[in-house]
Backbone as JSON Lines, residues from 0, in Angstrom:
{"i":0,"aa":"X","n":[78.61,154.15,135.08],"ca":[77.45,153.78,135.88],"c":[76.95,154.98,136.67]}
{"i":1,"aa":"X","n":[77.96,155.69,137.2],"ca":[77.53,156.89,137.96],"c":[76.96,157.89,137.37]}
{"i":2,"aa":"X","n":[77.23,158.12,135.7],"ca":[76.6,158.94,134.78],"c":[75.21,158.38,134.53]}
{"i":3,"aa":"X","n":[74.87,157.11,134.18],"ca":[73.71,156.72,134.05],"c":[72.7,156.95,135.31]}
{"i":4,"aa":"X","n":[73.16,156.67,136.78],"ca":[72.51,156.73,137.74],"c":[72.02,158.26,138.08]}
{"i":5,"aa":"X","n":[72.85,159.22,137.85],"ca":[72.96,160.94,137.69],"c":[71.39,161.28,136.78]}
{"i":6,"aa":"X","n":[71.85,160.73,135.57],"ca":[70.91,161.42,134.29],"c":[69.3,160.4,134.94]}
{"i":7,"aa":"X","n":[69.46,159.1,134.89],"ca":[68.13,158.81,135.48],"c":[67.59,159.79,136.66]}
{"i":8,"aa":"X","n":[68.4,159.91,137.79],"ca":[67.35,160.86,139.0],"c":[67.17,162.37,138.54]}
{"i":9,"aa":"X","n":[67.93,162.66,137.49],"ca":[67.51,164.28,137.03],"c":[66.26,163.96,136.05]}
{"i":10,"aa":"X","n":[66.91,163.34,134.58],"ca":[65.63,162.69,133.82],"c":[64.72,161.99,133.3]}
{"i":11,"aa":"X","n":[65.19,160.97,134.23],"ca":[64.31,159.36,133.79],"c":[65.23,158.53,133.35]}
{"i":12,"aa":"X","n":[64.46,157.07,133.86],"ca":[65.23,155.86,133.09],"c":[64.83,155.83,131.3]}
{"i":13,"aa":"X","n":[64.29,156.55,130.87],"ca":[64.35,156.51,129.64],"c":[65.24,157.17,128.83]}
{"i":14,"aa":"X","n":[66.08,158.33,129.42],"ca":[67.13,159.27,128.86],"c":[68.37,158.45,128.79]}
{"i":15,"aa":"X","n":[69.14,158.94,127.74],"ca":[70.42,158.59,128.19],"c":[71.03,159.84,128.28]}
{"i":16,"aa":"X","n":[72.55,159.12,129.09],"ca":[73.33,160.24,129.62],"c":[74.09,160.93,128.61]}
{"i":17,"aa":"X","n":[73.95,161.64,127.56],"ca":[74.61,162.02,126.36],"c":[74.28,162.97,126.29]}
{"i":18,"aa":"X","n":[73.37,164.02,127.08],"ca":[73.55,165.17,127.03],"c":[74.35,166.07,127.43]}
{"i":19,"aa":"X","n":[74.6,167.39,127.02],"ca":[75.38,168.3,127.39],"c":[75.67,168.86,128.91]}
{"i":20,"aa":"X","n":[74.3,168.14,129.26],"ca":[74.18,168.86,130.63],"c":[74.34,167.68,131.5]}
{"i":21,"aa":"X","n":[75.19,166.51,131.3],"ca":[75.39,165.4,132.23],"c":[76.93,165.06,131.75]}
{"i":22,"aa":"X","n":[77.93,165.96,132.17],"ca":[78.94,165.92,132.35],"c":[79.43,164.63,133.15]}
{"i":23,"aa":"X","n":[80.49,163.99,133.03],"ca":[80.95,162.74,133.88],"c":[81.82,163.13,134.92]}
{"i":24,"aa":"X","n":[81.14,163.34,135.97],"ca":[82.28,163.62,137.14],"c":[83.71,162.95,137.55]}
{"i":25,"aa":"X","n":[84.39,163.8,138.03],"ca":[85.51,162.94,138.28],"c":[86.91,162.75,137.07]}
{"i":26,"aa":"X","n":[86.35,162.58,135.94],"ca":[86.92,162.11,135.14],"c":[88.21,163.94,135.29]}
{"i":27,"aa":"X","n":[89.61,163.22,134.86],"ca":[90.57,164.64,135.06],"c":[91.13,164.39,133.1]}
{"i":28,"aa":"X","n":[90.83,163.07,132.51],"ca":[91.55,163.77,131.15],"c":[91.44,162.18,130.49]}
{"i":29,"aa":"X","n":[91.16,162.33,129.12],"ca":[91.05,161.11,127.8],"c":[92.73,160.69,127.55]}
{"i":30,"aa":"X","n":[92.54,159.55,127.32],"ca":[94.59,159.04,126.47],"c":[93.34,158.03,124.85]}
{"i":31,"aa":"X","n":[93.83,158.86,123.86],"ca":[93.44,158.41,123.11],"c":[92.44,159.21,121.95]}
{"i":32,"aa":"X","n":[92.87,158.83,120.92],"ca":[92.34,160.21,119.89],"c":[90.7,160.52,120.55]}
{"i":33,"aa":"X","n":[90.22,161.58,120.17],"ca":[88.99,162.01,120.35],"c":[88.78,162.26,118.64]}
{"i":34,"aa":"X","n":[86.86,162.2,119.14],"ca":[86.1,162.32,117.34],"c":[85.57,163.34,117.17]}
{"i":35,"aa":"X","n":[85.3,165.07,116.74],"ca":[84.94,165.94,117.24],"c":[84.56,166.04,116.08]}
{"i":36,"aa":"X","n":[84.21,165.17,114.99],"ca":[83.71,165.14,113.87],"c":[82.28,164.67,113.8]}
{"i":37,"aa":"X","n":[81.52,165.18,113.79],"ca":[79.9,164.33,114.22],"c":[79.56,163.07,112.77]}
{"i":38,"aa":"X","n":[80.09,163.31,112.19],"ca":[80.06,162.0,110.76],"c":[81.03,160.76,111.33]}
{"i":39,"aa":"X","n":[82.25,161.25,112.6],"ca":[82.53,160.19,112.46],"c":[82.3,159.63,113.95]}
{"i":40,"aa":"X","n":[81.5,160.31,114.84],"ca":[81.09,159.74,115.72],"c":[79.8,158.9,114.99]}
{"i":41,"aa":"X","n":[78.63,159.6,114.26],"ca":[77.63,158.54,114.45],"c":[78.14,157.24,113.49]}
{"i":42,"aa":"X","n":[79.52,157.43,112.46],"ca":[79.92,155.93,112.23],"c":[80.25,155.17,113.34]}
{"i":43,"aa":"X","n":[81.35,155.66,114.21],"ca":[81.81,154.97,115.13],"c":[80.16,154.32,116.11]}
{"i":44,"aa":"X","n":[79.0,154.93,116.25],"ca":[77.79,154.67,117.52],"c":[77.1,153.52,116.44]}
{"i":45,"aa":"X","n":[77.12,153.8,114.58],"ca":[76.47,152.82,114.17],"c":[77.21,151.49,114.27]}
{"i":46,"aa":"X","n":[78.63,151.65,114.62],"ca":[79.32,150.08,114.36],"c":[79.22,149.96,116.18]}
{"i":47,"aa":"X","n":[78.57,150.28,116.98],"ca":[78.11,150.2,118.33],"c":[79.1,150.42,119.35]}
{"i":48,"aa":"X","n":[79.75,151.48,119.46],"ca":[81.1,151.96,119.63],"c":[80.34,153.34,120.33]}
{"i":49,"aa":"X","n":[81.13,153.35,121.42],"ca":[80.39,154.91,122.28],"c":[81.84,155.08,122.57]}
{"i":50,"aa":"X","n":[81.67,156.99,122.9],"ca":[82.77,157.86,123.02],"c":[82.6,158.84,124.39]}
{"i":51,"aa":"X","n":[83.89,159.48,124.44],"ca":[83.49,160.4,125.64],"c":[84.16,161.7,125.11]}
{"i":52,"aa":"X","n":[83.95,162.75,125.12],"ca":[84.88,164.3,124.29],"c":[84.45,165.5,125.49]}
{"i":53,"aa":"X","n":[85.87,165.83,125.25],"ca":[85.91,167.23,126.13],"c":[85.35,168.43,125.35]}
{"i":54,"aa":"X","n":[84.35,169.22,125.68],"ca":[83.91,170.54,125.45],"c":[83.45,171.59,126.31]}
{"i":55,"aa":"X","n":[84.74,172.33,125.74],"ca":[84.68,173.19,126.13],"c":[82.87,174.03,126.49]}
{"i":56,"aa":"X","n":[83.49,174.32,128.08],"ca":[82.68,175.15,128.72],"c":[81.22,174.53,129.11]}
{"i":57,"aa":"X","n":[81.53,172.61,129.0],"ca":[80.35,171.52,129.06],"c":[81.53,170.79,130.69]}
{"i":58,"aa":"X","n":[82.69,170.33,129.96],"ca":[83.69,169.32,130.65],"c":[83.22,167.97,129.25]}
{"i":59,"aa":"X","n":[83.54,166.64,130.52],"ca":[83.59,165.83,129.68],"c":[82.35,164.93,129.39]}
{"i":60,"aa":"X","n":[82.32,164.75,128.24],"ca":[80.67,164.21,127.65],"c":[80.96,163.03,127.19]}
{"i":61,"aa":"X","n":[79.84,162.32,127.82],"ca":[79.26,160.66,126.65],"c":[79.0,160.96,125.77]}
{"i":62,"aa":"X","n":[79.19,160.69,124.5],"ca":[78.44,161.26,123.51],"c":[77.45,160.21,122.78]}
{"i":63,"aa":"X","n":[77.41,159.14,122.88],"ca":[76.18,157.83,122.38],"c":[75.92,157.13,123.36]}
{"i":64,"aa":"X","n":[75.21,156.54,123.25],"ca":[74.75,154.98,124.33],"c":[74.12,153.96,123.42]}
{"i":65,"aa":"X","n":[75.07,153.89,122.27],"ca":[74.33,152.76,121.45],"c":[75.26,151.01,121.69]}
{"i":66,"aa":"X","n":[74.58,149.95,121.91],"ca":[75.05,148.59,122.04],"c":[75.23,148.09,120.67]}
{"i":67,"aa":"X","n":[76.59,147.24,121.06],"ca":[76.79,146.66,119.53],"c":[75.59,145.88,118.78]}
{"i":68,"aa":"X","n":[74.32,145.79,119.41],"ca":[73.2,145.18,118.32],"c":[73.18,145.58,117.25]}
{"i":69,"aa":"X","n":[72.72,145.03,116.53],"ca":[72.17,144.71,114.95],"c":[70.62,145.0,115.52]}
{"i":70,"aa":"X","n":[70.06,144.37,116.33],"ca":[68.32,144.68,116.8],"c":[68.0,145.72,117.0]}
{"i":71,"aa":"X","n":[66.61,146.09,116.58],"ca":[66.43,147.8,117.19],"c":[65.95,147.46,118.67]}
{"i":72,"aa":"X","n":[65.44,146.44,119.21],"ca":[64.96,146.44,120.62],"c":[66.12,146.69,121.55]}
{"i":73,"aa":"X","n":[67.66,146.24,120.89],"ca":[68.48,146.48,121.75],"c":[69.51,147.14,121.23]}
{"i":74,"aa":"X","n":[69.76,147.91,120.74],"ca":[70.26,148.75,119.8],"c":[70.77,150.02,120.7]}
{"i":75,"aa":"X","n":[69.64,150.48,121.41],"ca":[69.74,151.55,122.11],"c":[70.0,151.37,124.02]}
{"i":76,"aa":"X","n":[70.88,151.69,124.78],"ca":[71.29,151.33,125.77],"c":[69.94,152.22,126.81]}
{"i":77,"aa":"X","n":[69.5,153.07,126.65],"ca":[68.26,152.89,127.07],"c":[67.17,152.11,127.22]}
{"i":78,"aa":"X","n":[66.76,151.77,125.89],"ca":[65.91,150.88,126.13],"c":[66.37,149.14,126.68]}
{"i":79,"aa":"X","n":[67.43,149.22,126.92],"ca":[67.81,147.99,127.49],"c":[67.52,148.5,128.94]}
{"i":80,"aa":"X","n":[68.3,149.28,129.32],"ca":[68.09,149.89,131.26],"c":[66.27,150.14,131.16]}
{"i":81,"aa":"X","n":[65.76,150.49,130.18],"ca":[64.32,150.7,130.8],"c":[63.66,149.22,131.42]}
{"i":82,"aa":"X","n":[64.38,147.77,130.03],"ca":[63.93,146.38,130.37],"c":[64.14,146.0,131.91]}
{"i":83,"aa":"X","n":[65.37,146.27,131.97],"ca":[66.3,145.87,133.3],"c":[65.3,146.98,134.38]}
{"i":84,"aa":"X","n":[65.29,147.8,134.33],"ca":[64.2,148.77,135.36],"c":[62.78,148.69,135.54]}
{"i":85,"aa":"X","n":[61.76,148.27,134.53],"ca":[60.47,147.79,134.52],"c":[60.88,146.33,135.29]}
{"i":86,"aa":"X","n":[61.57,145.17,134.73],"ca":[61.57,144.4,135.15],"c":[61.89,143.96,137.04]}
{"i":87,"aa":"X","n":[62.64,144.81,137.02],"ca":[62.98,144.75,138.79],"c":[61.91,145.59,139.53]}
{"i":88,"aa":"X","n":[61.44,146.38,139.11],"ca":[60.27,147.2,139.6],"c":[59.08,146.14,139.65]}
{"i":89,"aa":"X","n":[58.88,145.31,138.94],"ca":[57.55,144.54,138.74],"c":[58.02,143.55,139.71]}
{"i":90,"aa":"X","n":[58.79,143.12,139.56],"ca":[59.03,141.84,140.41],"c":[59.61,142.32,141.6]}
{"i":91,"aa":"X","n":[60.01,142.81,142.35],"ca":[60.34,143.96,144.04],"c":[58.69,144.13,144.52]}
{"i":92,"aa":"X","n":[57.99,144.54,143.12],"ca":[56.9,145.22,143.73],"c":[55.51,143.91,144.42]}
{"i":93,"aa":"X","n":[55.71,143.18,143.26],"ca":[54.95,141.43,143.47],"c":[55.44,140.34,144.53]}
{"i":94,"aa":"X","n":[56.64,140.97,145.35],"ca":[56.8,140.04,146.45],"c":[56.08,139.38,147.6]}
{"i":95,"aa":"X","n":[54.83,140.45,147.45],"ca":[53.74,140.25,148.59],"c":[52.85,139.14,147.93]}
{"i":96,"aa":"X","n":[52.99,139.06,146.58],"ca":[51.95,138.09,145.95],"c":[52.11,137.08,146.0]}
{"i":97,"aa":"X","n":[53.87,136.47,146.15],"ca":[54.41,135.27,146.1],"c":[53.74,134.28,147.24]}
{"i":98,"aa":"X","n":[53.44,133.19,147.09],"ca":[53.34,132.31,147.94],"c":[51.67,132.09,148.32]}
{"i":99,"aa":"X","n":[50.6,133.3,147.6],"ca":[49.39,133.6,147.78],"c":[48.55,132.21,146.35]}
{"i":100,"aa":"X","n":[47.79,131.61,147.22],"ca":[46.9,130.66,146.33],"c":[46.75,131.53,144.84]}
{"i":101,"aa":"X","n":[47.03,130.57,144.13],"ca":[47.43,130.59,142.4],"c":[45.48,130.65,141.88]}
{"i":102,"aa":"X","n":[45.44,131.79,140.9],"ca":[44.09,131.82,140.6],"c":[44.09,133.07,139.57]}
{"i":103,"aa":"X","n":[43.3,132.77,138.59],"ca":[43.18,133.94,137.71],"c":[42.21,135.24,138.51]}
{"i":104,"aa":"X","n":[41.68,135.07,139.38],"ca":[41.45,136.3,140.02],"c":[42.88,136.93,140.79]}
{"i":105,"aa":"X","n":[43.87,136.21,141.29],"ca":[45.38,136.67,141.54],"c":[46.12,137.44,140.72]}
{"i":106,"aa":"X","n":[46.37,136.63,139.36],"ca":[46.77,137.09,138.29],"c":[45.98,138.08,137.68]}
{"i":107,"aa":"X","n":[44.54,138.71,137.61],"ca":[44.45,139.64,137.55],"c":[44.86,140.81,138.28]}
{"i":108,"aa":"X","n":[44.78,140.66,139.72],"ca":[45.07,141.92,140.47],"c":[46.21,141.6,140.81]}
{"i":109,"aa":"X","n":[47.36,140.93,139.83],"ca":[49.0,141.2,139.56],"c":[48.82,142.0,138.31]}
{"i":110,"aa":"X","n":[48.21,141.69,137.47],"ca":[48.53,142.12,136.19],"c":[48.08,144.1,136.29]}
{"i":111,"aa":"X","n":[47.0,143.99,137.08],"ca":[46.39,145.42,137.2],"c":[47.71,146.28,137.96]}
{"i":112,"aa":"X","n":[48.08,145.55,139.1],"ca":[49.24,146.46,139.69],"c":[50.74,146.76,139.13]}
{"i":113,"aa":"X","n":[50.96,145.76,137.58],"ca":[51.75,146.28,136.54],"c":[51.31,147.41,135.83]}
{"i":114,"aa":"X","n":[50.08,147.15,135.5],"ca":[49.62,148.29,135.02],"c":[49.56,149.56,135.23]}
{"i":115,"aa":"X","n":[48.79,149.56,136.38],"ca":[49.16,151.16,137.54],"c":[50.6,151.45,137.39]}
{"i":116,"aa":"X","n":[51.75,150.52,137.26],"ca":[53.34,151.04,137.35],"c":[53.21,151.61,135.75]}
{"i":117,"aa":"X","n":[52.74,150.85,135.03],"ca":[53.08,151.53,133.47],"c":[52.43,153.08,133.63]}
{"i":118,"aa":"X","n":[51.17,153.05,134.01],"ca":[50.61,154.15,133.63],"c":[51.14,155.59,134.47]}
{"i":119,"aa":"X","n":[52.12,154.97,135.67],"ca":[52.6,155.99,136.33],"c":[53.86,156.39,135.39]}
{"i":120,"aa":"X","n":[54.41,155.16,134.95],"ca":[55.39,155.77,134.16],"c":[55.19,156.27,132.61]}
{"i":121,"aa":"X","n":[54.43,156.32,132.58],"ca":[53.68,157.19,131.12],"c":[52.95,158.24,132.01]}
{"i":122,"aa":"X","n":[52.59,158.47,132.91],"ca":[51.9,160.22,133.43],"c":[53.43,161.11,133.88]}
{"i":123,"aa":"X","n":[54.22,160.04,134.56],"ca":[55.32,161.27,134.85],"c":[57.09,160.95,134.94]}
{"i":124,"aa":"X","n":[56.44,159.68,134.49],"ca":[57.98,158.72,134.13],"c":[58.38,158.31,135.53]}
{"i":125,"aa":"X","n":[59.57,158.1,135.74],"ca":[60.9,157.74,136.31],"c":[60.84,158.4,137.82]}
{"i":126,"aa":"X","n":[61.2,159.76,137.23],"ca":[61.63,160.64,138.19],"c":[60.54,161.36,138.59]}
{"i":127,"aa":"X","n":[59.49,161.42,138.4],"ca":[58.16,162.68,138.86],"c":[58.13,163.38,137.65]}
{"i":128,"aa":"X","n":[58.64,163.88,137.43],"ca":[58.89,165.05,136.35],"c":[59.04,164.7,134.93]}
{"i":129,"aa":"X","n":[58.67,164.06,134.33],"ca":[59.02,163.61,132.99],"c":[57.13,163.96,132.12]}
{"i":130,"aa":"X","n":[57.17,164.75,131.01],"ca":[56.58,165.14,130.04],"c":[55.73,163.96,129.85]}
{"i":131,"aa":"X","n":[54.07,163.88,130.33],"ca":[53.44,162.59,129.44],"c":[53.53,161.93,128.36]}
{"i":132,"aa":"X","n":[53.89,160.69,128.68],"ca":[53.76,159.41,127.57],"c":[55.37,159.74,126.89]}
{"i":133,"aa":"X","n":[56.27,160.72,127.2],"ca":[57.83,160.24,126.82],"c":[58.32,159.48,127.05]}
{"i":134,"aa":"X","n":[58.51,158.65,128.41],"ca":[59.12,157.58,128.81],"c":[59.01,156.21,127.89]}
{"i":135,"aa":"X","n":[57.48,156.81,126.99],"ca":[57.86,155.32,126.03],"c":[57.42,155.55,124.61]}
{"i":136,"aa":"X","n":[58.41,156.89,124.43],"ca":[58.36,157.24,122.94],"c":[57.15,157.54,122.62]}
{"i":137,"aa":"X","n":[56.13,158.66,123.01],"ca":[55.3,159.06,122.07],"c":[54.98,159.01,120.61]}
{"i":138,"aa":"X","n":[54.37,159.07,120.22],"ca":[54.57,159.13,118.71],"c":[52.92,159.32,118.32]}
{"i":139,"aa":"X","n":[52.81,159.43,116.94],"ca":[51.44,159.71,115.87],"c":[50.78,158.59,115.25]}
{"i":140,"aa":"X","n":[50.01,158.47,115.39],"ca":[48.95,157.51,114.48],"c":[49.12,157.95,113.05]}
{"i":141,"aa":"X","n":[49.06,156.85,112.23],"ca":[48.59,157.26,110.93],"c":[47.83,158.73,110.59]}
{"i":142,"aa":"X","n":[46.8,158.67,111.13],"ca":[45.76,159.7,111.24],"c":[46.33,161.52,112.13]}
{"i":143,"aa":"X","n":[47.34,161.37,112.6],"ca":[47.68,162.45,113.21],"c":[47.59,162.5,114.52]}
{"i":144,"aa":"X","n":[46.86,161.52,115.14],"ca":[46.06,161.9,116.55],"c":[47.12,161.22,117.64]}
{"i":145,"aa":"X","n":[47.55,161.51,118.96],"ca":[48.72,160.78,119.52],"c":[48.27,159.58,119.92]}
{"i":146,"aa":"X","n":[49.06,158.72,119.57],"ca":[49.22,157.28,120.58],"c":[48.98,157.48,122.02]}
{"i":147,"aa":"X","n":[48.09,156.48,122.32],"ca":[47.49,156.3,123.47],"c":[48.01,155.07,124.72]}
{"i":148,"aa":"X","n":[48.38,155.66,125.5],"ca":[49.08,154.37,126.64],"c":[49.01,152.22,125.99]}
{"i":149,"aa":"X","n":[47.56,152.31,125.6],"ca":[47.51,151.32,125.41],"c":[48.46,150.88,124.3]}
{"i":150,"aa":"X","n":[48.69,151.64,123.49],"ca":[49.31,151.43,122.53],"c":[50.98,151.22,122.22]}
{"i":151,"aa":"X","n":[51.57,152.17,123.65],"ca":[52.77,151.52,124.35],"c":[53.21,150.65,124.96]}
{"i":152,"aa":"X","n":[52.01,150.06,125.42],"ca":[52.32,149.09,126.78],"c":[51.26,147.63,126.76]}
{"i":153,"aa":"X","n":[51.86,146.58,126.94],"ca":[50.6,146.11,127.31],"c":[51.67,144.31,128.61]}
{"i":154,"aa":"X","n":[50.39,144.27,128.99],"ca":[50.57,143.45,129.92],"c":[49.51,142.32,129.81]}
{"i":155,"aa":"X","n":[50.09,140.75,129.63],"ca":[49.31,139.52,128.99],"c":[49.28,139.07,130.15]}
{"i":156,"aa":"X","n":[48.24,138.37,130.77],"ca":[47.71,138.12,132.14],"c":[46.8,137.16,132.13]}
{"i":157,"aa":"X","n":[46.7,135.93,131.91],"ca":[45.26,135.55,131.23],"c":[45.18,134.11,131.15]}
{"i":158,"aa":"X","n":[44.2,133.24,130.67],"ca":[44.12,132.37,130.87],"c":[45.19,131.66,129.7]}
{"i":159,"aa":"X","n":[45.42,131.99,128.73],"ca":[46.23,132.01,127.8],"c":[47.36,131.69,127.86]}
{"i":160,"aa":"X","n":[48.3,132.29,128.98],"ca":[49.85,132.41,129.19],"c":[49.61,131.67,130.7]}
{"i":161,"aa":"X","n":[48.57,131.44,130.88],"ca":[48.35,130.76,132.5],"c":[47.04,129.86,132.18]}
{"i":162,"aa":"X","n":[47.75,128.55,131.84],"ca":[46.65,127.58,131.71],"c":[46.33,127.06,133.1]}
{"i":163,"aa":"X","n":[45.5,126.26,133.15],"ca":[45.1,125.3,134.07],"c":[46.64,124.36,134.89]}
{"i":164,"aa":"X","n":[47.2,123.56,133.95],"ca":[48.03,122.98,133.77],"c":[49.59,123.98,134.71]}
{"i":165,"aa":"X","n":[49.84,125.12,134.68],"ca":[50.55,125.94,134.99],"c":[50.38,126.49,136.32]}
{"i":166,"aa":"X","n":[48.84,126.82,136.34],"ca":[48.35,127.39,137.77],"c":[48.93,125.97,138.85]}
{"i":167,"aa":"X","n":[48.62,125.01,138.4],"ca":[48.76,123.59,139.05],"c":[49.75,123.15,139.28]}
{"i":168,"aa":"X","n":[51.0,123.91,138.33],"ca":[52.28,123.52,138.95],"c":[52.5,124.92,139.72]}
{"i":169,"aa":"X","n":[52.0,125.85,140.44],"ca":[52.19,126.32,140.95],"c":[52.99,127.45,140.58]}
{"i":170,"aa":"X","n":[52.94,127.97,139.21],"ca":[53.44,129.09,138.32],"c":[52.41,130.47,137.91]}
{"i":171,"aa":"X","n":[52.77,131.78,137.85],"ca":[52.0,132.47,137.34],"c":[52.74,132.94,136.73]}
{"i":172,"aa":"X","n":[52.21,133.71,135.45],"ca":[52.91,134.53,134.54],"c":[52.37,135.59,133.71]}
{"i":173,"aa":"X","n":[53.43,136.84,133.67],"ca":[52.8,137.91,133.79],"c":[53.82,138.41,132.36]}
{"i":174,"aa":"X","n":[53.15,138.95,131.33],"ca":[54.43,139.07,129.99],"c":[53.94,140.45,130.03]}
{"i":175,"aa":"X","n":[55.4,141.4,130.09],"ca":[54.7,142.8,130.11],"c":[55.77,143.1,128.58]}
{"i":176,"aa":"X","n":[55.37,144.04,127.75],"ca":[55.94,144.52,126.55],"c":[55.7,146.22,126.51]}
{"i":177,"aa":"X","n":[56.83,146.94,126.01],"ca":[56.54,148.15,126.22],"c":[57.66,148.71,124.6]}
{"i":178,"aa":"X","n":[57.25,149.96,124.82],"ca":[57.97,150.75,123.74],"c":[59.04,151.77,124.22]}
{"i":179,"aa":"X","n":[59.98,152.03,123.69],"ca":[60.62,153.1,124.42],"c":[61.05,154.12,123.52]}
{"i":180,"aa":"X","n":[61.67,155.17,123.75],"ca":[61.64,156.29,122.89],"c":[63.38,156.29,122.54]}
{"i":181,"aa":"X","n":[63.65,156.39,120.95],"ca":[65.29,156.28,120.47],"c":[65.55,157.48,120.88]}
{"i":182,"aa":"X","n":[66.98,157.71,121.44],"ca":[67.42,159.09,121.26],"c":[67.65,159.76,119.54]}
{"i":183,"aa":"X","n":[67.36,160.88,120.02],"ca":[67.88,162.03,118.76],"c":[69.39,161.91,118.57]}
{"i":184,"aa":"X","n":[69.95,161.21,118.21],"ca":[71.11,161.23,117.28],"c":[71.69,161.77,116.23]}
{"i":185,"aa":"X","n":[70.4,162.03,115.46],"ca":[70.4,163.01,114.02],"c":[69.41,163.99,114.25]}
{"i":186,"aa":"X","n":[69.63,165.06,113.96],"ca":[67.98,166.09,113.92],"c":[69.09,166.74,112.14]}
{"i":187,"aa":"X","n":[68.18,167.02,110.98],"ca":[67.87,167.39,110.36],"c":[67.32,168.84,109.89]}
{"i":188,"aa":"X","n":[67.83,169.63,109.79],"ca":[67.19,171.46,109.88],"c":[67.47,171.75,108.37]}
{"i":189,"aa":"X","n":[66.09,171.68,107.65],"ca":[65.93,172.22,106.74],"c":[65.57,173.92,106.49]}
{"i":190,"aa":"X","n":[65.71,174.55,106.21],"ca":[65.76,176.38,106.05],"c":[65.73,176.44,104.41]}
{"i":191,"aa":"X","n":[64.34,177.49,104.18],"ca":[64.16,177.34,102.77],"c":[63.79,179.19,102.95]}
{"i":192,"aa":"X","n":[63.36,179.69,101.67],"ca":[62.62,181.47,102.04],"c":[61.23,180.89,101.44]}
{"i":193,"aa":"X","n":[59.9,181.35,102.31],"ca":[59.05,181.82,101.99],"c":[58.47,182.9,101.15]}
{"i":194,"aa":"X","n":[58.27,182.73,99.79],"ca":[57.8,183.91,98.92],"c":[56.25,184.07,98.97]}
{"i":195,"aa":"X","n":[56.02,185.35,98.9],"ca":[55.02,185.8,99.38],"c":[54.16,186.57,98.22]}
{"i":196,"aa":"X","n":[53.03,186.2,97.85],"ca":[52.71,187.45,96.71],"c":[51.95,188.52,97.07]}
């Protein structure tokens, strides 16, 4: 927990702690084989099995954060802490709303002030410092051109998920859905020679 809490205030709730440079404090020594074989760590992370290994001139390392899922939504122990972190952020932040007359003009300016949280956490993530639109997996369009906020995030607010019937029992509801970015587990380095005429 203290590794996860570490790597979030250095790099965001979207990182996990498996880098080289988030050593686990404290820890003085492993009882129990270590995998220093990278084929048989990512077997051991695909059957949802995480490790910890001493290296030299690092100390001691997490080396996965994958959950025993079968799901890709929960597959990755990040994107579970990002659920668990959007979600307490939205609802901490909506406490002032509670108890305020029920109305789709309400539920809009709830749904807008989720929004402003997404879009802060797509300009600089977590921590201040995080690279635009990483916090929820960037990625490419068909076409080449980058994915656009909307396309990570969205937040259902509406008469739709808030009927008449709902406002009246005195309920609002706010469905937020987001994307998050897998860690690099595998990188791939192909090296070929360029011939030249």
């Amino acid at each position: 927990m203290g590794l996860w809490c570490q790597s979030i205030g250095a790099k965001g709730v979207h990182y996990i702690p498996c880098t080289k440079d988030m050593a686990i404090q404290g820890l003085v020594g492993l009882v129990g084989p270590q995998f220093p074989v990278p084929q048989d760590r990512t077997d051991i992370a695909n059957a949802g099995c995480n490790c910890v290994e001493y290296l030299t001139g690092f100390g001691y390392i997490f080396r996965n954060a994958f959950t025993p899922s079968t799901a890709t939504e929960f597959q990755f122990g990040n994107g579970v802490l990002m659920r668990n972190f959007i979600k307490v952020s939205i609802v901490t932040s909506l406490q002032t709303s509670e108890n305020t007359p029920n109305s789709l003009f309400r539920i809009a300016l709830d749904r807008q002030a989720v929004l402003n949280f997404l879009y802060q956490l797509w300009n600089v993530g977590s921590s201040g410092n995080v690279p635009t639109g990483e916090t929820f997996g960037q990625i490419f369009n068909p076409d080449g051109s980058v994915m656009q906020p909307t396309q990570h995030f969205e937040v259902r607010a509406d008469s739709v998920n808030n009927p008449q019937s709902s406002l009246n029992s005195g309920n609002r509801n706010l469905d937020v859905y987001f994307t998050y970015p897998t860690p690099a587990g595998s990188i791939k380095i192909g090296v070929g020679i360029l011939l030249r005429n």
